[in-house]
N, CA, C and O atoms as a DFTB+ gen file, in Angstrom:
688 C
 N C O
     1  1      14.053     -11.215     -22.137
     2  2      15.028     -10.128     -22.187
     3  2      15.060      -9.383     -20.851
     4  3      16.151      -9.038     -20.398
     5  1      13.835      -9.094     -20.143
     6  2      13.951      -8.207     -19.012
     7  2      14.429      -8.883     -17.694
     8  3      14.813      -8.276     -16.695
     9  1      14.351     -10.159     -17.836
    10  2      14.857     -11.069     -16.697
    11  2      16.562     -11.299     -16.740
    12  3      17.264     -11.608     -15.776
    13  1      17.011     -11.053     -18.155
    14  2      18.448     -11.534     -18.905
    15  2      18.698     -10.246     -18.012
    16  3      19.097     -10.394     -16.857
    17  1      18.391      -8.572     -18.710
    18  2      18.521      -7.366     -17.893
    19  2      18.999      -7.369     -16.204
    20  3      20.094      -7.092     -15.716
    21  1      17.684      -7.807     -15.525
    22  2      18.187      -7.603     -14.223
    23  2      18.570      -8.433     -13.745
    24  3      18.568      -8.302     -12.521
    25  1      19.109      -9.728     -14.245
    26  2      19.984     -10.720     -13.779
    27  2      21.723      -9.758     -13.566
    28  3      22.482      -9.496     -12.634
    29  1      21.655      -9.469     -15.303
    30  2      23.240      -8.671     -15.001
    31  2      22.858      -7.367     -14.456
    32  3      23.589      -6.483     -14.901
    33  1      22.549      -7.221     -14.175
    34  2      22.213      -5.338     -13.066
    35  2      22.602      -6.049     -11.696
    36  3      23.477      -5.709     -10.901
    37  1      21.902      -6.905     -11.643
    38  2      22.219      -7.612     -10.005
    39  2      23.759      -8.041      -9.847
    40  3      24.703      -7.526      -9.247
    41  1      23.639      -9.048     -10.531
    42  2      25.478      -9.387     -10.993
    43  2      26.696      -8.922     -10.936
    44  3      27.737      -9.379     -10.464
    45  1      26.351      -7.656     -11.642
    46  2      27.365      -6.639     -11.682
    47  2      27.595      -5.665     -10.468
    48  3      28.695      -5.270     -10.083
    49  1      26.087      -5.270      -9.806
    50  2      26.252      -4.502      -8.768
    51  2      26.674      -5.256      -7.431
    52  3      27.234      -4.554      -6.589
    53  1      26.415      -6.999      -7.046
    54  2      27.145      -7.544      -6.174
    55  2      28.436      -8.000      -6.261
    56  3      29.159      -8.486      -5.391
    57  1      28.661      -7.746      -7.596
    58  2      30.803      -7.871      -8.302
    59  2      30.719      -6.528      -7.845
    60  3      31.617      -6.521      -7.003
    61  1      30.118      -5.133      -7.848
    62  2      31.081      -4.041      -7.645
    63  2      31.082      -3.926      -6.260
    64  3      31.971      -3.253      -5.737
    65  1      30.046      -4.593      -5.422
    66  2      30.534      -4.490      -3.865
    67  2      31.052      -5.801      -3.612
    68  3      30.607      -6.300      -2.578
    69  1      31.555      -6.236      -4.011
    70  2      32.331      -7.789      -3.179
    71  2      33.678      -6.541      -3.988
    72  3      34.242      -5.871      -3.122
    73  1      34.033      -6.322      -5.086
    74  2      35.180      -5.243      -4.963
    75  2      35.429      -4.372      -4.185
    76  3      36.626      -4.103      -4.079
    77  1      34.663      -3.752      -3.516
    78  2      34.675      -2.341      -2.907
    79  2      35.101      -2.778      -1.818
    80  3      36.285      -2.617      -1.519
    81  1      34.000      -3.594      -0.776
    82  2      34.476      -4.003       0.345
    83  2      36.204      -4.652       0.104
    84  3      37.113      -3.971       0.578
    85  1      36.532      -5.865      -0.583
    86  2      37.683      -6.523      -0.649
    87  2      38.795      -5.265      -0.850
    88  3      39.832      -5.363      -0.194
    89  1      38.632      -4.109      -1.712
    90  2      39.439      -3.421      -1.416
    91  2      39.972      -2.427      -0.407
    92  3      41.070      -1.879      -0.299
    93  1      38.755      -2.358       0.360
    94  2      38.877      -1.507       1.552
    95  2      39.586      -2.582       2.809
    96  3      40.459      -2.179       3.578
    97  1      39.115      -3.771       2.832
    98  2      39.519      -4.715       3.778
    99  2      41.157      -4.794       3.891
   100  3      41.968      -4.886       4.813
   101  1      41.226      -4.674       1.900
   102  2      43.032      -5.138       2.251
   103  2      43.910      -3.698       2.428
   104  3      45.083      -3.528       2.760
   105  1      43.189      -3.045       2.181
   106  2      43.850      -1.554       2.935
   107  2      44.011      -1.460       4.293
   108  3      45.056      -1.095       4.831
   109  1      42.983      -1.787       4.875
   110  2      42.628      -1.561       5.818
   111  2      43.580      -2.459       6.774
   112  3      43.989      -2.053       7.861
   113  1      43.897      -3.811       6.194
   114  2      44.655      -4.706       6.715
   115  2      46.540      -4.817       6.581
   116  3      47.423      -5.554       7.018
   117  1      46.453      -3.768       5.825
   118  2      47.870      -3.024       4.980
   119  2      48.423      -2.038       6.233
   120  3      49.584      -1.899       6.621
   121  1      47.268      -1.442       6.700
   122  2      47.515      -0.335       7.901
   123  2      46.972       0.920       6.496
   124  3      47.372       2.039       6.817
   125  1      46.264       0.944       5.225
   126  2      46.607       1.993       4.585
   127  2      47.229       2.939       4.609
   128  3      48.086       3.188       5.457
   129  1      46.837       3.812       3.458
   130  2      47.845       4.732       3.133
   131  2      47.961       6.124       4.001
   132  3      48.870       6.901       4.294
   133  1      46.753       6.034       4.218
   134  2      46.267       7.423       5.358
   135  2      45.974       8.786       4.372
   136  3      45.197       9.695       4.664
   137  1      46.619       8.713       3.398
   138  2      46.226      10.069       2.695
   139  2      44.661      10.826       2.436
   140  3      44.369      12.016       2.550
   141  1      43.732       9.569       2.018
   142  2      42.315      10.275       2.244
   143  2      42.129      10.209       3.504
   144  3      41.171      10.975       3.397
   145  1      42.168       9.948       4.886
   146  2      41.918      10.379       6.352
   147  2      42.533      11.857       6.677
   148  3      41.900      12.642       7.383
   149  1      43.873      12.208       6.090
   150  2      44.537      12.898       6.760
   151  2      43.971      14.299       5.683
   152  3      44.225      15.467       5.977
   153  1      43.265      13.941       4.565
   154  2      42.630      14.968       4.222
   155  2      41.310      15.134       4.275
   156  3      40.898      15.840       3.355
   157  1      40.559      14.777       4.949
   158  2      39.006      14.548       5.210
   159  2      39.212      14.335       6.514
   160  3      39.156      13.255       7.101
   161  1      39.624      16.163       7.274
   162  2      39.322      15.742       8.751
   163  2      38.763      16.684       9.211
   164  3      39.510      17.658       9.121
   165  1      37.859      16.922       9.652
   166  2      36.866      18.212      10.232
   167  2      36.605      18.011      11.802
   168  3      36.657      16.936      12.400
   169  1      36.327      19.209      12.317
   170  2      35.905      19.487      13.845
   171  2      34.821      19.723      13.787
   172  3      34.427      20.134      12.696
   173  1      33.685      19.566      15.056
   174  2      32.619      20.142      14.992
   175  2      32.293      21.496      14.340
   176  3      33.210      22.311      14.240
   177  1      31.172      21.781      13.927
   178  2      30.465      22.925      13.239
   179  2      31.385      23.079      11.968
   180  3      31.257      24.217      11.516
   181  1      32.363      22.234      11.167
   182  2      32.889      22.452      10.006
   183  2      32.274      21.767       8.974
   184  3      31.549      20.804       9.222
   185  1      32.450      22.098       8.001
   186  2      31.511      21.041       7.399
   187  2      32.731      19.939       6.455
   188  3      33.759      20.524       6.112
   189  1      32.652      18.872       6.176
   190  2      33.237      17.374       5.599
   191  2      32.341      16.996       4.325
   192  3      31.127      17.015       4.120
   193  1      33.262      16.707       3.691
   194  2      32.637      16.082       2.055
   195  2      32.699      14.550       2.345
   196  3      33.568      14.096       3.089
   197  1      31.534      13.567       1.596
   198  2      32.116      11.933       1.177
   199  2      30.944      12.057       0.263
   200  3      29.793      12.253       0.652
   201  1      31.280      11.943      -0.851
   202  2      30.433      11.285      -2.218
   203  2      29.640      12.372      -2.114
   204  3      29.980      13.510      -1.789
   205  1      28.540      11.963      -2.412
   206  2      27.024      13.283      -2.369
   207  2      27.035      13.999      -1.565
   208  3      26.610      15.100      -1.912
   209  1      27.502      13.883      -0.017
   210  2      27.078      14.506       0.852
   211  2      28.094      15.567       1.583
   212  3      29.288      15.302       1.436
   213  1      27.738      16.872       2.442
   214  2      28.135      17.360       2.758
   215  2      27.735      17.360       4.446
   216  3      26.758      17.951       4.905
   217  1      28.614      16.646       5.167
   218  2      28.162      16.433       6.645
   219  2      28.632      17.838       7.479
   220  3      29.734      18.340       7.259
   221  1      27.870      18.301       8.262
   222  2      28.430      19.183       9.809
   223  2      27.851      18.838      11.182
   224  3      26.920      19.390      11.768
   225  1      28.459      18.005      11.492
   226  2      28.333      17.777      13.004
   227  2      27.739      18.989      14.116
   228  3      28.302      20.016      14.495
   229  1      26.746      18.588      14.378
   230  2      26.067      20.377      15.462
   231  2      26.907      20.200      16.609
   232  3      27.737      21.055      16.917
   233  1      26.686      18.779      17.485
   234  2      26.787      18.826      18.754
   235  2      26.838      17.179      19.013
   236  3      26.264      16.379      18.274
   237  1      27.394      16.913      19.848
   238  2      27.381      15.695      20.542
   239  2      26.938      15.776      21.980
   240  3      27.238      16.809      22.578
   241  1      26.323      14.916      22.574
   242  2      25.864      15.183      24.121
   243  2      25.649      13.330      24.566
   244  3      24.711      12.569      24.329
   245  1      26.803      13.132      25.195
   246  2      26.436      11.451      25.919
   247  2      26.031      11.860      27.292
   248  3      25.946      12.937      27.882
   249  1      25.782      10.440      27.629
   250  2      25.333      10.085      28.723
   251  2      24.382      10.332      29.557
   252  3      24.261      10.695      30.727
   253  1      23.391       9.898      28.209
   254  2      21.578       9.915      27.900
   255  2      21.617       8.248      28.321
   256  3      22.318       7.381      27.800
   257  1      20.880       8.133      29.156
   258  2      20.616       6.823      29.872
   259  2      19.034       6.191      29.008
   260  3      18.760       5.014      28.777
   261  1      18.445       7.072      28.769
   262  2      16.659       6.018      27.930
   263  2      16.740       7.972      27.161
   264  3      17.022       9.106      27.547
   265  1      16.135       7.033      25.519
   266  2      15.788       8.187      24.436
   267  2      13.691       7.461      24.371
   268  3      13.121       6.407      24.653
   269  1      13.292       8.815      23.838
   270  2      11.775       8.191      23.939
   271  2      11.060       8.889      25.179
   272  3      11.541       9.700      25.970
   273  1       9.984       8.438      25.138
   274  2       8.739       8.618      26.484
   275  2       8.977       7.276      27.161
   276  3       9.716       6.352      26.822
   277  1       8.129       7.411      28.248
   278  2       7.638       6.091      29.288
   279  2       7.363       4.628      28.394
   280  3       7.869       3.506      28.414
   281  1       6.091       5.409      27.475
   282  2       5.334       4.342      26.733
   283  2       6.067       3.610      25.376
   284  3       5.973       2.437      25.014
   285  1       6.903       4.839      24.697
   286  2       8.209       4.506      23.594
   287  2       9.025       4.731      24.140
   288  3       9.149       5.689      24.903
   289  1       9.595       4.127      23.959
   290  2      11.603       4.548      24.200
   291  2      12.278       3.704      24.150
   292  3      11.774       2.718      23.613
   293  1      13.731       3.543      24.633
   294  2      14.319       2.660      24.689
   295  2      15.667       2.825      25.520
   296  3      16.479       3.703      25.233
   297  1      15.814       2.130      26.334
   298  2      16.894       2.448      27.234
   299  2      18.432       1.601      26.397
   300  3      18.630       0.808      25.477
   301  1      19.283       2.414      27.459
   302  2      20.725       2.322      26.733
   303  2      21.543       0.967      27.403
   304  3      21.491       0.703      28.604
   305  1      22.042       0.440      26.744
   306  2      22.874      -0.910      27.549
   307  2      24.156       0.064      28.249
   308  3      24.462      -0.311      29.381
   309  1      24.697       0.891      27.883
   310  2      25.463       1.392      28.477
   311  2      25.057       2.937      28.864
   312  3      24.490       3.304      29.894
   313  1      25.628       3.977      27.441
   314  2      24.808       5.036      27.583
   315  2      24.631       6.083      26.120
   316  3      25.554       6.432      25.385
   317  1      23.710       6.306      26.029
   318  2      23.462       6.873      24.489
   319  2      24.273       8.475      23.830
   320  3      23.761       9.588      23.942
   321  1      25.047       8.305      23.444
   322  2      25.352       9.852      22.451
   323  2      24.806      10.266      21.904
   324  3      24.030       9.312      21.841
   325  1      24.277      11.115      21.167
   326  2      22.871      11.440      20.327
   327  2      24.903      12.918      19.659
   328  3      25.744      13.666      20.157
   329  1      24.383      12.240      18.105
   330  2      25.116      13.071      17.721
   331  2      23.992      13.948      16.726
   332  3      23.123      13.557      15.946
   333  1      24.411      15.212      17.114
   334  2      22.994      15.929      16.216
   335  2      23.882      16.422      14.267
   336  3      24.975      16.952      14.067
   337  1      23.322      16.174      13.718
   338  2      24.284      16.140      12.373
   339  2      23.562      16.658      11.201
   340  3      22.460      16.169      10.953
   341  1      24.083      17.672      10.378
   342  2      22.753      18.346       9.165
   343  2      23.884      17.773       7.933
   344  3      25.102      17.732       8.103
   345  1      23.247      17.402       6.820
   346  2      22.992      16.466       5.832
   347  2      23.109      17.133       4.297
   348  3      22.043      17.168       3.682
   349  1      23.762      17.428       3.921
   350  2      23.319      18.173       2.098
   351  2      23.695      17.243       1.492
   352  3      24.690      16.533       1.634
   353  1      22.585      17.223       0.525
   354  2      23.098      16.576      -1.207
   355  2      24.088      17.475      -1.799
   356  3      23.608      18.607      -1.767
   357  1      24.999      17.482      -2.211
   358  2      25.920      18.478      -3.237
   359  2      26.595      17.586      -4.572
   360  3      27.572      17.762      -5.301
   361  1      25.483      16.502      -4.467
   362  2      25.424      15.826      -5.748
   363  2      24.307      16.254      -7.053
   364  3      23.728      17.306      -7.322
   365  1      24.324      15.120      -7.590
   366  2      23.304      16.040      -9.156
   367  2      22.242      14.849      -8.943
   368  3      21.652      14.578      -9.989
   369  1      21.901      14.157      -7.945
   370  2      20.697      13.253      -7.729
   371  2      20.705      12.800      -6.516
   372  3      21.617      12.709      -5.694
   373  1      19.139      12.405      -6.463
   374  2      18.569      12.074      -5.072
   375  2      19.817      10.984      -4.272
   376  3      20.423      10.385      -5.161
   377  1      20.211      10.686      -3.188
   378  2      20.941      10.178      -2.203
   379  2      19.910      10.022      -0.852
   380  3      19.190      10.969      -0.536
   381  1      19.905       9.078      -0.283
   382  2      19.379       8.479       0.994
   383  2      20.684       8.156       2.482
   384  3      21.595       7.354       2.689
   385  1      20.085       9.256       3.177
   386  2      20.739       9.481       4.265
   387  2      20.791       7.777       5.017
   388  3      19.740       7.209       5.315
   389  1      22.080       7.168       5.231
   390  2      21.724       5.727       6.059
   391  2      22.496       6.301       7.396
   392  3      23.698       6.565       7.428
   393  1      21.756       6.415       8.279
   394  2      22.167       6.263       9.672
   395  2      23.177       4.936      10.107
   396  3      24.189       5.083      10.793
   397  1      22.747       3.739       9.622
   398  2      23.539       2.632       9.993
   399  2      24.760       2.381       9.409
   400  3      25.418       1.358       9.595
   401  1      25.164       3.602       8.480
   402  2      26.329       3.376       7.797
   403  2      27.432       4.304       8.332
   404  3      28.482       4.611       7.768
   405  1      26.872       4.775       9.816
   406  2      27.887       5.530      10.044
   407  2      28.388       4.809      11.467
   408  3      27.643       4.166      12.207
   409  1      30.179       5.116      11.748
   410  2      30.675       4.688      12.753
   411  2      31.058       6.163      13.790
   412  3      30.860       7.303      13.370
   413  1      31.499       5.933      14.866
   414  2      31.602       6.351      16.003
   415  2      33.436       5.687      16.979
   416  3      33.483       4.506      17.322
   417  1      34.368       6.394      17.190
   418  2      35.368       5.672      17.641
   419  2      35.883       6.316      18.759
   420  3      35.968       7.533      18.929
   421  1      36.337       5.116      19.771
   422  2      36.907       6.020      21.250
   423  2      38.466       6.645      20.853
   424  3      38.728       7.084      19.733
   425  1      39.186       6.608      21.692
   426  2      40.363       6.928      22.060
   427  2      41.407       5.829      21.652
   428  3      42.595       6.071      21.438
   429  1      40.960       4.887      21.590
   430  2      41.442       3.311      21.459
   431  2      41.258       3.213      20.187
   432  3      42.179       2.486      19.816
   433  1      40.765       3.437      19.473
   434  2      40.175       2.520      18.049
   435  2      39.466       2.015      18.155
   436  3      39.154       1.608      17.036
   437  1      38.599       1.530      19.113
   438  2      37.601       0.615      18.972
   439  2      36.437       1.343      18.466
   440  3      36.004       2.458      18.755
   441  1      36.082       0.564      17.745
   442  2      34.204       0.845      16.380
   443  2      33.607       0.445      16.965
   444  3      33.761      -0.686      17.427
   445  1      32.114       1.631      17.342
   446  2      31.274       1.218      17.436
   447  2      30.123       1.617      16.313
   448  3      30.420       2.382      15.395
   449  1      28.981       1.136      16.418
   450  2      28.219       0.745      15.211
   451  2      26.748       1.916      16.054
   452  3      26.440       1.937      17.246
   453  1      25.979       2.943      14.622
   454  2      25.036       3.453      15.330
   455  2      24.068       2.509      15.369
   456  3      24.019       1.532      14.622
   457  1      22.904       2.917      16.656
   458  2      21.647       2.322      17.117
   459  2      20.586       2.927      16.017
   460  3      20.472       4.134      16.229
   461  1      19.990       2.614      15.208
   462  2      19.332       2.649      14.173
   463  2      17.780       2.346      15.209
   464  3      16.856       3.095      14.890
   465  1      17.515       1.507      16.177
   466  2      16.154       1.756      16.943
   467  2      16.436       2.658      17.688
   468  3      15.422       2.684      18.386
   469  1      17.167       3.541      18.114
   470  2      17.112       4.317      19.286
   471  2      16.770       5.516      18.704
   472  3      15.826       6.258      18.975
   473  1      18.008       5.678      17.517
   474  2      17.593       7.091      16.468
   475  2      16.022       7.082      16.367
   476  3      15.599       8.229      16.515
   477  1      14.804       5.964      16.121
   478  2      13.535       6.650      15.658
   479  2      13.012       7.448      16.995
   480  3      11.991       8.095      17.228
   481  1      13.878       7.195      17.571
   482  2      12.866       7.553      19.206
   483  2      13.692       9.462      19.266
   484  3      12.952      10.441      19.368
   485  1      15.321       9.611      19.175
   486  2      15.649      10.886      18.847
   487  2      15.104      11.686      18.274
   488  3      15.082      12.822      18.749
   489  1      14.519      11.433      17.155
   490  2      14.451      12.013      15.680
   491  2      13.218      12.321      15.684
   492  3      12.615      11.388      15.154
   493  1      12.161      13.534      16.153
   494  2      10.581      13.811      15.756
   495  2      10.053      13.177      14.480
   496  3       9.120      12.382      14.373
   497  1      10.903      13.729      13.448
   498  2      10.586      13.655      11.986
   499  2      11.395      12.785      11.371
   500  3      12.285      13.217      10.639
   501  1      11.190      11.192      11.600
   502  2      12.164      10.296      11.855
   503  2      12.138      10.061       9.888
   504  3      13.151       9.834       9.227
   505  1      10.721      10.198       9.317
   506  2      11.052      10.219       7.691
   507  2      12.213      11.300       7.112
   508  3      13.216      11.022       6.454
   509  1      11.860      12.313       7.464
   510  2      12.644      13.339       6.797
   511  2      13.662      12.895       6.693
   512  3      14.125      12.849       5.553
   513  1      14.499      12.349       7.864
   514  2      15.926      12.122       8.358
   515  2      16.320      10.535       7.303
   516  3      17.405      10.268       6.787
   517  1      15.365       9.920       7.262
   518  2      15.395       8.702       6.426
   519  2      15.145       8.698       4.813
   520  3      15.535       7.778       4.093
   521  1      14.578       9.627       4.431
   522  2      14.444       9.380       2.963
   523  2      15.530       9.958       2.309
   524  3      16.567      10.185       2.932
   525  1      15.422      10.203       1.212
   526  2      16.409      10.147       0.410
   527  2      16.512      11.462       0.228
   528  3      15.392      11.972       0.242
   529  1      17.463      12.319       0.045
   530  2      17.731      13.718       0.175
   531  2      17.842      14.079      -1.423
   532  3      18.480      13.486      -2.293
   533  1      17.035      15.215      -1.521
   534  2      17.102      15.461      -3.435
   535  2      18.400      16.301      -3.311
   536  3      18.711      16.781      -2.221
   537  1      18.963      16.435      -4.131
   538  2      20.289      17.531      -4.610
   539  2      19.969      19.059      -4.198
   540  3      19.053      19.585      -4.831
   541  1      20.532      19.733      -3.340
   542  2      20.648      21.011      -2.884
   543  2      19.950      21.035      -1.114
   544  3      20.312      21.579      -0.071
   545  1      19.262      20.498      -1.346
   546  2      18.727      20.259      -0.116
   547  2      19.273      19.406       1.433
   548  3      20.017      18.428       1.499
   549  1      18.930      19.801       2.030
   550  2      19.600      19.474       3.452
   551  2      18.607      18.769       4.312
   552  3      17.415      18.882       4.025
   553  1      19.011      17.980       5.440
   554  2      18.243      17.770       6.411
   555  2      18.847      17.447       7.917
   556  3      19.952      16.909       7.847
   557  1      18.338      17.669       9.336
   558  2      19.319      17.949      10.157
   559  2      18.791      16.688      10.870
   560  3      17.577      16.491      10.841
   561  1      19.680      15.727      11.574
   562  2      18.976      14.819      13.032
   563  2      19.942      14.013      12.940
   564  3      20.839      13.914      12.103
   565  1      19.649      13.314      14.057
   566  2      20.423      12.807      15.533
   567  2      20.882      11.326      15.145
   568  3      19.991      10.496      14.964
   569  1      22.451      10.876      14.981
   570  2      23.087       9.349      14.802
   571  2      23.070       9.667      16.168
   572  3      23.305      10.708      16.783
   573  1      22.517       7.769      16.730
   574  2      22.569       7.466      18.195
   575  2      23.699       6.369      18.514
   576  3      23.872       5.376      17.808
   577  1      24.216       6.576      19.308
   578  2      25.324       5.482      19.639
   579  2      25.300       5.070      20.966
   580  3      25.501       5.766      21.961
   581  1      24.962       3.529      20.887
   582  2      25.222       2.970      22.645
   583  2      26.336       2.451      22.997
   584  3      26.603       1.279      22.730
   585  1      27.172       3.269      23.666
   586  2      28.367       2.613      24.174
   587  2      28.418       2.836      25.248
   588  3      27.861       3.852      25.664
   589  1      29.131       1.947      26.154
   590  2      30.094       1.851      27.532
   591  2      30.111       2.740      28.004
   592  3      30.552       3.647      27.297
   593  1      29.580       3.243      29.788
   594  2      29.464       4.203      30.524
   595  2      31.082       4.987      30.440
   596  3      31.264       6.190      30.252
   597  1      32.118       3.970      30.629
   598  2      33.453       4.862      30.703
   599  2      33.929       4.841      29.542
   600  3      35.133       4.593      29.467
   601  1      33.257       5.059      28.413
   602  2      33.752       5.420      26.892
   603  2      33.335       6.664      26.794
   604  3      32.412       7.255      27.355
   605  1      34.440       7.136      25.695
   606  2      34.294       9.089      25.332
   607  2      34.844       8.583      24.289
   608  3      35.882       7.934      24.162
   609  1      33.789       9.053      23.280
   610  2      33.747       9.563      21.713
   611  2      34.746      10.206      21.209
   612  3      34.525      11.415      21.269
   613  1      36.185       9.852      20.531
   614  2      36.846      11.112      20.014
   615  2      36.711      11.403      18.920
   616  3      36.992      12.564      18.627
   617  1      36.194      10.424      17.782
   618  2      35.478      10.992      16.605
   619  2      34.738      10.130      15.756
   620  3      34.665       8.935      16.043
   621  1      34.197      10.570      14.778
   622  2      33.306      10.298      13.503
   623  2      33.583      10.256      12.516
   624  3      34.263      11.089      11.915
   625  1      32.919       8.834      11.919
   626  2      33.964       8.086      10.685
   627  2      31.949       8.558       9.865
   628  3      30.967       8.173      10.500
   629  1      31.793       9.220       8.747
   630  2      30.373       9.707       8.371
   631  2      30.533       8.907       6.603
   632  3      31.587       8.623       6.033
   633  1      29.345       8.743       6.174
   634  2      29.945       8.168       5.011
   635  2      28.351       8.281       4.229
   636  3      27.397       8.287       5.008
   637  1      28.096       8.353       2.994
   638  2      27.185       8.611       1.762
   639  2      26.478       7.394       1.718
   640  3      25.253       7.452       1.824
   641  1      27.128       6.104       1.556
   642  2      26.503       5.079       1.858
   643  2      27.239       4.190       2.091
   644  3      28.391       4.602       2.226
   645  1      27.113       2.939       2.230
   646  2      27.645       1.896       2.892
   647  2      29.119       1.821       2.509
   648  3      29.892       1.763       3.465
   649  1      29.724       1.810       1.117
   650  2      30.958       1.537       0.490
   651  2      31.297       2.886       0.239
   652  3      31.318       3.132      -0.967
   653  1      31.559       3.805       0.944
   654  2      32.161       4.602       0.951
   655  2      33.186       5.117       1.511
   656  3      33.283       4.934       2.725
   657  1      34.113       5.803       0.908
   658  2      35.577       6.008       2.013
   659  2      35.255       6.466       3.427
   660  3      35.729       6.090       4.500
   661  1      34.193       7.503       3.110
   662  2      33.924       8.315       4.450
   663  2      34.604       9.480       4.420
   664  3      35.098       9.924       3.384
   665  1      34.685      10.113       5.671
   666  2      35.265      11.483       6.656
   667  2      35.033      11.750       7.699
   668  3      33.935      11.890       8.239
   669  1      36.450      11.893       8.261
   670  2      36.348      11.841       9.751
   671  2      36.130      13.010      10.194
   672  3      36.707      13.941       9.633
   673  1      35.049      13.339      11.561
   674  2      35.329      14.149      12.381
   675  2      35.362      13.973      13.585
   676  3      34.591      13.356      14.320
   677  1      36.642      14.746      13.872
   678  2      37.025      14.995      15.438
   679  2      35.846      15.653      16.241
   680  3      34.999      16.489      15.926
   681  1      36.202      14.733      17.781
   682  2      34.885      15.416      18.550
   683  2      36.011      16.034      19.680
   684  3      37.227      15.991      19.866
   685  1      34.973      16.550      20.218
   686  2      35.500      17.127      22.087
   687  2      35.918      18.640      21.995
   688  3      36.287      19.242      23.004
């Protein structure tokens, strides 16, 4: 019986993301509708809703060349953004902050993807920022992004977890 159990738990939860993604893809490939973007758009220090979470962007600061010490660190292929970002649950259960589920976009459209090794080197209290956030509670630290010396950030696509719509915020 308990094997029958998490056979369909598994089952069902890789049918509800082969849905999720497939539906976002053909939106996405539609040009969507724009209506959840054009209402989920925040500026720095405002704060943005997606699912559990309540994002506010502190600050952005590029063109950080190595995050870390001498002995840790890690240098940038191009050059690092360190977006500093505080975190609430304003759900009714625990949620886990994923750094790698968030995007970053120029002027162009082009996506870039955060550095998930560079963030441990940002981040003092690199658990806090990683575990799972209980309901009411907050936590503040740094999505890292390596992009292209002549790239400028115009905003932030932030999202609860992986299959999520998201919310954008505008930078600059």
């Amino acid at each position: 019986m308990r094997k029958t159990t998490t056979l369909a738990l598994v089952t069902t939860a890789l049918v509800a993301m082969g849905c999720g993604a497939g539906a976002t893809d053909s939106a996405d490939s539609a040009g969507g509708t724009g209506e959840d973007k054009k209402a989920t758009v925040a500026k720095v220090g405002q704060p943005a809703r997606d699912g559990k979470f309540e994002f506010t962007v502190k600050s952005s600061k590029c063109g950080v060349a190595k995050i870390g010490t001498d002995l840790l660190g890690q240098k940038a292929q191009g050059q690092f953004c360190l977006i500093t970002v505080n975190v609430k649950n304003i759900g009714k259960e625990a949620q886990m902050f994923d750094g790698s589920s968030q995007k970053a976009y120029a002027a162009d459209g082009t996506e870039y993807s955060a550095d998930s090794g560079a963030a441990m080197y940002a981040n003092k209290n690199a658990e806090t920022f990683l575990n799972d956030i209980n309901p009411g509670n907050q936590v503040t630290g740094v999505v890292v992004f390596d992009i292209p010396k002549n790239v400028k950030l115009t905003k932030l696509e932030l999202h609860d977890s992986p299959f999520s719509g998201g919310v954008d915020v505008t930078l600059g």
